[in-house]
N, CA, C and O of each residue as an XYZ file, in Angstrom:
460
protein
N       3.017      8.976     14.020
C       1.806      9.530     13.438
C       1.742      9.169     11.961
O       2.802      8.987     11.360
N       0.828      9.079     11.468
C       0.064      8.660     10.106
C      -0.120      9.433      9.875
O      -0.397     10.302     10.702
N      -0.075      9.749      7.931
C      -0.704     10.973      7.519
C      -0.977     10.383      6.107
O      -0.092      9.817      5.465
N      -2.240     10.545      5.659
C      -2.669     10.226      4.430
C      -2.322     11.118      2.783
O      -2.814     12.174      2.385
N      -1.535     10.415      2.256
C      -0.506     11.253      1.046
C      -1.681     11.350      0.229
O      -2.055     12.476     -0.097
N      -2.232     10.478     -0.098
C      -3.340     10.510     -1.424
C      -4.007      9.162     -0.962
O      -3.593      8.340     -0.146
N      -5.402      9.171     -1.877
C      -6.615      8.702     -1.474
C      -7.094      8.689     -2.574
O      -6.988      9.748     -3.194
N      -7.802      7.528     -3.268
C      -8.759      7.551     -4.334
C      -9.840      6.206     -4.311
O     -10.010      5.439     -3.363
N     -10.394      6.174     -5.414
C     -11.475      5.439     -5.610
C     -11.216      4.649     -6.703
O     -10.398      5.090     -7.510
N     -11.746      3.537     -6.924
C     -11.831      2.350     -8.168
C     -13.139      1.446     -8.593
O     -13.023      0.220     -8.609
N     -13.917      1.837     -8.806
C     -15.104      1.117     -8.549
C     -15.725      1.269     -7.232
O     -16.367      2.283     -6.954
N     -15.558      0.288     -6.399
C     -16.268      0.228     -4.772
C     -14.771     -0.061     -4.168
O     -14.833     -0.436     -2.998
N     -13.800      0.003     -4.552
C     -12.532     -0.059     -3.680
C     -11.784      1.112     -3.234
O     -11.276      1.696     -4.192
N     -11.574      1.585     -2.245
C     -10.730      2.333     -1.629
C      -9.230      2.538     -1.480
O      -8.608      1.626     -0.936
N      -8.673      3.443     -1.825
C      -6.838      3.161     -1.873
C      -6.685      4.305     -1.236
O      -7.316      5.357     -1.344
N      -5.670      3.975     -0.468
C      -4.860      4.901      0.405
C      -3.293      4.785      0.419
O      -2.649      3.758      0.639
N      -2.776      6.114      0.125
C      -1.401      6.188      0.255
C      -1.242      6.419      1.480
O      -2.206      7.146      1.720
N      -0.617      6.284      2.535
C       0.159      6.561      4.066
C       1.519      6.663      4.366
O       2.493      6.087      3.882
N       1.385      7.705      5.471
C       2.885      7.829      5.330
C       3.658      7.418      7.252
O       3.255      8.343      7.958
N       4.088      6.924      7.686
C       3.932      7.361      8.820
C       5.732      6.815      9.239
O       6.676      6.874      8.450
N       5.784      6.353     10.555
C       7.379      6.259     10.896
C       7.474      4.875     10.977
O       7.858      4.995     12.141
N       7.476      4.170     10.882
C       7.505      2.932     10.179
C       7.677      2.508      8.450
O       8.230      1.475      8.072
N       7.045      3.601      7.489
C       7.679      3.108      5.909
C       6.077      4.427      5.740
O       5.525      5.283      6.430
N       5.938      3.773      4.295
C       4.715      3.748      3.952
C       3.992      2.386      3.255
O       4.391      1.367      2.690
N       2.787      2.932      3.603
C       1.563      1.796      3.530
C       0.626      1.834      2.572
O      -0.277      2.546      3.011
N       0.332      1.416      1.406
C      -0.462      1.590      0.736
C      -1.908      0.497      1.437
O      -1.789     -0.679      1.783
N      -3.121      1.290      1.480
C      -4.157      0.486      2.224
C      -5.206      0.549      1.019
O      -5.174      1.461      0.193
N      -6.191     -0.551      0.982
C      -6.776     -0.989     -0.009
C      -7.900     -1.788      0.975
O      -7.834     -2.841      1.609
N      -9.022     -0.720      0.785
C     -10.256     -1.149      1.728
C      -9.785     -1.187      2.900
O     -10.245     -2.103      3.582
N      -8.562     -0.116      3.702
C      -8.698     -0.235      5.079
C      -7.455     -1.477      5.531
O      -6.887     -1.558      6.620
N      -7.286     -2.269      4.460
C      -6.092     -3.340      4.906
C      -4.760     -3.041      4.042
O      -4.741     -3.138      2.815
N      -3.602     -2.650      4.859
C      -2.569     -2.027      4.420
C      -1.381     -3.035      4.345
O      -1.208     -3.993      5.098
N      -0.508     -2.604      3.185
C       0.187     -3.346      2.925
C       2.013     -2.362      3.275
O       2.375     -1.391      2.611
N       2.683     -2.876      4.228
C       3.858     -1.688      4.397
C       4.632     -1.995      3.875
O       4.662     -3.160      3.476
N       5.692     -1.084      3.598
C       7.292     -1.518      3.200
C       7.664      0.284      3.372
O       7.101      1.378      3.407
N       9.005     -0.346      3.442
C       9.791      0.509      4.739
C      10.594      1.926      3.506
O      10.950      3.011      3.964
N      10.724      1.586      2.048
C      11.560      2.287      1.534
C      10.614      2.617      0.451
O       9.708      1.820      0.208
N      10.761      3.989     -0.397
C       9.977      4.698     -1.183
C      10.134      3.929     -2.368
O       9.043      3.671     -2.876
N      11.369      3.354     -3.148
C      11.321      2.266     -4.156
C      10.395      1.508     -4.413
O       9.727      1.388     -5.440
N      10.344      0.787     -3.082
C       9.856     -1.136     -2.889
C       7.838     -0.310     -2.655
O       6.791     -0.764     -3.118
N       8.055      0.972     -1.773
C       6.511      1.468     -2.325
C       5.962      1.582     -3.572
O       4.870      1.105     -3.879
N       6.844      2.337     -4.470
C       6.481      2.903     -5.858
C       6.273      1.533     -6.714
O       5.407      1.492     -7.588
N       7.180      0.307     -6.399
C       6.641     -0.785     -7.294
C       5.687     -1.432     -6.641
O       4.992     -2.175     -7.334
N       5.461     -1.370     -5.564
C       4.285     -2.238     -5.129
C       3.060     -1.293     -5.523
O       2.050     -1.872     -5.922
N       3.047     -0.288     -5.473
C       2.024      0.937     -5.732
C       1.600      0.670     -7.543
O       0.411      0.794     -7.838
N       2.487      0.357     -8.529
C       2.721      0.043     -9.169
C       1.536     -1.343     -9.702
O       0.620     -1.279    -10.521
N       1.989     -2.467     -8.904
C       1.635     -3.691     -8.897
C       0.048     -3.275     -8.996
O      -0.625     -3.291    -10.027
N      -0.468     -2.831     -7.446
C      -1.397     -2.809     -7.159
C      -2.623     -1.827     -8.432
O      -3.779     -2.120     -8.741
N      -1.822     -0.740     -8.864
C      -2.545      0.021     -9.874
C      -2.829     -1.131    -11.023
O      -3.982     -1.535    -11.175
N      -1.945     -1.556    -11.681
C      -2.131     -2.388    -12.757
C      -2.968     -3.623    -12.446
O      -3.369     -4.333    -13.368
N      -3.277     -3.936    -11.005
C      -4.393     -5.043    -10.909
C      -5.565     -4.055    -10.745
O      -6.392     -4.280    -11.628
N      -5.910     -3.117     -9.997
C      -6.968     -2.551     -9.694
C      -7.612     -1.765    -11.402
O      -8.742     -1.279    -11.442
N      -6.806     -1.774    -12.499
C      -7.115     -1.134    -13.538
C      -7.342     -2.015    -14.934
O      -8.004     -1.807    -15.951
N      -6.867     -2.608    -14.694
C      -6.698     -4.446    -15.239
C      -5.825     -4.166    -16.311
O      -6.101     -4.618    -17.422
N      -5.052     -3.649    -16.179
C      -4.158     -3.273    -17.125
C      -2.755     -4.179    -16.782
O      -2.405     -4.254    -15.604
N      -1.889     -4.929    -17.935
C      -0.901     -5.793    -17.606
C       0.574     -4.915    -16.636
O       0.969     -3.846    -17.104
N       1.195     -5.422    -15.463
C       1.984     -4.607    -14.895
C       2.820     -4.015    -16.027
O       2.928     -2.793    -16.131
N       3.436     -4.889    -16.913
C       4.504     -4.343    -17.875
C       3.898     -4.081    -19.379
O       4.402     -4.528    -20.409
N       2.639     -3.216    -19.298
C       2.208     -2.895    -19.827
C       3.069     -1.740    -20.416
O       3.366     -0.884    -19.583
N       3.627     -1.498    -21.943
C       4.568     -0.173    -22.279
C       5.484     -0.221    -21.592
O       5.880      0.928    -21.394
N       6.256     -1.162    -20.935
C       7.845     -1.288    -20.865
C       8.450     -1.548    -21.397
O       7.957     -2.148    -22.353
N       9.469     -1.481    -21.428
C      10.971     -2.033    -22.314
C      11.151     -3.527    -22.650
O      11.824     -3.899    -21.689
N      11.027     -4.226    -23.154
C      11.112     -5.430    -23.486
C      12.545     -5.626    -23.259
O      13.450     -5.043    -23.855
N      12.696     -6.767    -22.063
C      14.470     -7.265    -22.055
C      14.361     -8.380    -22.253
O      13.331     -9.052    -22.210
N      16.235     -8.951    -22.679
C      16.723     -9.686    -23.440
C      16.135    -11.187    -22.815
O      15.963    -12.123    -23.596
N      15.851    -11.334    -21.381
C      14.988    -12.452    -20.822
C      14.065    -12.577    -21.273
O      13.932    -13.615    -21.921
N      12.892    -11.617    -21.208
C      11.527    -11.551    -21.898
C      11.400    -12.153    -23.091
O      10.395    -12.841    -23.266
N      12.422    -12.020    -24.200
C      12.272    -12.398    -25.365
C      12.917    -13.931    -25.678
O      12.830    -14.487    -26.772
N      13.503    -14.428    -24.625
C      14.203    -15.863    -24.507
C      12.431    -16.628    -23.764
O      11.689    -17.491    -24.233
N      12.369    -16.080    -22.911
C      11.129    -16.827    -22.205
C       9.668    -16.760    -23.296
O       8.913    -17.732    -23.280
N       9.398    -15.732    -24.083
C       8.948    -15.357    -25.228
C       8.790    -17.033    -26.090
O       7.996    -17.974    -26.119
N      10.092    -16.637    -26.702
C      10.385    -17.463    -27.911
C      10.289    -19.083    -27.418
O      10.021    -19.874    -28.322
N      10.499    -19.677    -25.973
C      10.510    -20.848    -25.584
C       9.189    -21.324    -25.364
O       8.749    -22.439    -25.646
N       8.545    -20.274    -24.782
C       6.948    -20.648    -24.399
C       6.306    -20.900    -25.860
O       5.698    -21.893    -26.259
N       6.645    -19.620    -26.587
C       5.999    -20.233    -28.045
C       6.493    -21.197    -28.963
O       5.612    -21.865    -29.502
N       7.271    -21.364    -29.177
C       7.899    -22.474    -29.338
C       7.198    -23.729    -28.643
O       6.840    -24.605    -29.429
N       6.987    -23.914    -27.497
C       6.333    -25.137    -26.867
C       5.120    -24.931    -27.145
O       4.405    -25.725    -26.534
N       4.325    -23.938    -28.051
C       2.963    -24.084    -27.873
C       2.114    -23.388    -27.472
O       0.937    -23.518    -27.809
N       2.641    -22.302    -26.485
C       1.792    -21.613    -26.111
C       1.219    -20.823    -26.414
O       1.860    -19.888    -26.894
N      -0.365    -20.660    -26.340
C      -1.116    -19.533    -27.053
C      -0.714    -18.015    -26.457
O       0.030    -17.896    -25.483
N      -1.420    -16.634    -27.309
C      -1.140    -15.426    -27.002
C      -1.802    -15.255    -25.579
O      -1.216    -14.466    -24.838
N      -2.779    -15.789    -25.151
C      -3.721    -15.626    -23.497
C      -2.575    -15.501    -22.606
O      -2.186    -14.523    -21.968
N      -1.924    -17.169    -22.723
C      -0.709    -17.531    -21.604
C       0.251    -16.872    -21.789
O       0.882    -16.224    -20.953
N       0.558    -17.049    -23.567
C       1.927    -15.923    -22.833
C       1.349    -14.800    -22.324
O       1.631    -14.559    -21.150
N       0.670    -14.104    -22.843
C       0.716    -12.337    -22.046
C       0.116    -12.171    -20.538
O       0.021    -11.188    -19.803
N      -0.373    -14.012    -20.331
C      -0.545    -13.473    -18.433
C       1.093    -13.941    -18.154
O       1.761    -13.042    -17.643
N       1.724    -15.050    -18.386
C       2.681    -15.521    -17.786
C       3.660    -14.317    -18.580
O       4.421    -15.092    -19.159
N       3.965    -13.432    -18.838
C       4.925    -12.408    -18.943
C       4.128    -10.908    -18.829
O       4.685     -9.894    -19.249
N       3.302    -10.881    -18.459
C       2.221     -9.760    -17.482
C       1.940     -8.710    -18.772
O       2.091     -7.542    -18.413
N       1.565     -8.855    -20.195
C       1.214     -8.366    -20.972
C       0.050     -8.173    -21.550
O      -0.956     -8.758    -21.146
N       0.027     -7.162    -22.770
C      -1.186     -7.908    -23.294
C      -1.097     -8.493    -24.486
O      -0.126     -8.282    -25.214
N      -2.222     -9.398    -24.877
C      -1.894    -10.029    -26.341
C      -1.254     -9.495    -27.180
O      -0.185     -9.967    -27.569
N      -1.731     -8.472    -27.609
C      -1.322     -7.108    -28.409
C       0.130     -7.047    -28.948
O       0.541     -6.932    -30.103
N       0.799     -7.161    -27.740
C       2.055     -6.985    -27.791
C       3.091     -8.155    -27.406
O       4.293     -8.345    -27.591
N       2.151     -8.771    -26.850
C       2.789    -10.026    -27.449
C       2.716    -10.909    -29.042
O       3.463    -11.851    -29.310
N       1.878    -10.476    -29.778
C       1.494    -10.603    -31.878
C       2.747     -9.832    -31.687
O       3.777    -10.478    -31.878
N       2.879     -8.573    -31.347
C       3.768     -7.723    -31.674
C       5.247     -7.689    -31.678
O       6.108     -7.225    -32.425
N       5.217     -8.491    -30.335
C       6.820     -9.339    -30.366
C       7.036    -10.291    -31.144
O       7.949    -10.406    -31.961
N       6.136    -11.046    -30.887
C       6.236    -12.348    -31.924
C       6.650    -11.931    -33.337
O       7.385    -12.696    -33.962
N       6.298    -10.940    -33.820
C       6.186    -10.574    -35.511
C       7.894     -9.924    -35.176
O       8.728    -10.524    -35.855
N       8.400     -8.998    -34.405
C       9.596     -8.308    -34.192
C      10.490     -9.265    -34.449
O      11.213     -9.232    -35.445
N      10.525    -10.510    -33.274
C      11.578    -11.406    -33.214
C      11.569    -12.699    -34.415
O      12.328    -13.657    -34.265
N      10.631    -12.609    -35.605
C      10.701    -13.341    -36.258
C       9.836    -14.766    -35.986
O       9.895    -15.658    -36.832
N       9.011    -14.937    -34.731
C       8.166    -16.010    -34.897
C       6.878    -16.581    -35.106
O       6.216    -17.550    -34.736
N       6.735    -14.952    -36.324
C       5.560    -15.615    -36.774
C       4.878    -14.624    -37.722
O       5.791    -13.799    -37.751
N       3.953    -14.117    -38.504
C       3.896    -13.694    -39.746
C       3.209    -12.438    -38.782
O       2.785    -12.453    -37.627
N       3.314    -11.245    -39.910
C       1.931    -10.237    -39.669
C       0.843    -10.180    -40.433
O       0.918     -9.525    -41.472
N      -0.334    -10.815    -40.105
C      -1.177    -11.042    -40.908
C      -2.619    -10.249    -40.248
O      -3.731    -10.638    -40.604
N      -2.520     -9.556    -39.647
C      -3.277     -9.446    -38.813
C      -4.269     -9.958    -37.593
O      -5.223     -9.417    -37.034
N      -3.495    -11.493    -37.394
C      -4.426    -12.454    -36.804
C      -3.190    -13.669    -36.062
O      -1.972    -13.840    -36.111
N      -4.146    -14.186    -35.530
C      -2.884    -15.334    -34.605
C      -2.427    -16.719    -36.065
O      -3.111    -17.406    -36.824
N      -0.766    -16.525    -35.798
C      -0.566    -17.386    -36.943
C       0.944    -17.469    -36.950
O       1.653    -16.476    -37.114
N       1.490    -18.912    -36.734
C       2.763    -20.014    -36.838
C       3.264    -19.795    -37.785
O       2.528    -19.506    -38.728
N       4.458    -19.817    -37.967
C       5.648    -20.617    -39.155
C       5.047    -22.072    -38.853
O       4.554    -22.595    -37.853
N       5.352    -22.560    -40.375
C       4.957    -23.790    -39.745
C       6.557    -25.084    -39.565
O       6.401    -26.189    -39.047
């Protein structure tokens, strides 16, 4: 048996939490997505909020010691604040914000290189 945990709205999209003997299912317009353990739910539940809200997944997380190697290489090669903060699921914001932390690049209030 199925039993519906929570239920909400997003615009014209539908979300459903489910619970049943098989895992739980988060459903989105009626098409459900399962996994078997409350973890692997809560981050996929997770995933799905931060696309349905357009908000970056690691939006206000902890910045780790990878993040800031993949960070510093991408910019380093060039890459603008857009790419990095989709290709490390951020937002610009905080990616100026790292950039200025780790030393690669001024606070000026605006996008701007060492040269």
């Amino acid at each position: 048996m199925t039993t519906i945990e929570r239920s909400w709205t997003h615009g014209q999209r539908a979300l459903e939490v489910r619970r049943g003997d098989a895992g739980y299912t988060l459903a989105i317009d009626g098409q459900g997505v399962l996994t078997d353990d409350r973890e692997g739910f809560e981050l996929l539940a997770r995933h799905v909020a931060a696309a349905v809200t357009s908000r970056p997944f690691n939006a206000g997380r902890p910045w780790r010691p990878d993040d800031d190697a993949v960070l510093a290489a991408r910019f380093g090669a060039g890459d603008d604040d857009v790419t990095l903060a989709a290709s490390l699921d951020r937002t610009k914001n905080a990616i100026r914000a790292r950039l200025v932390k780790l030393g690669l690049t001024e606070d000026t209030g605006g996008w701007r290189r060492y040269a």
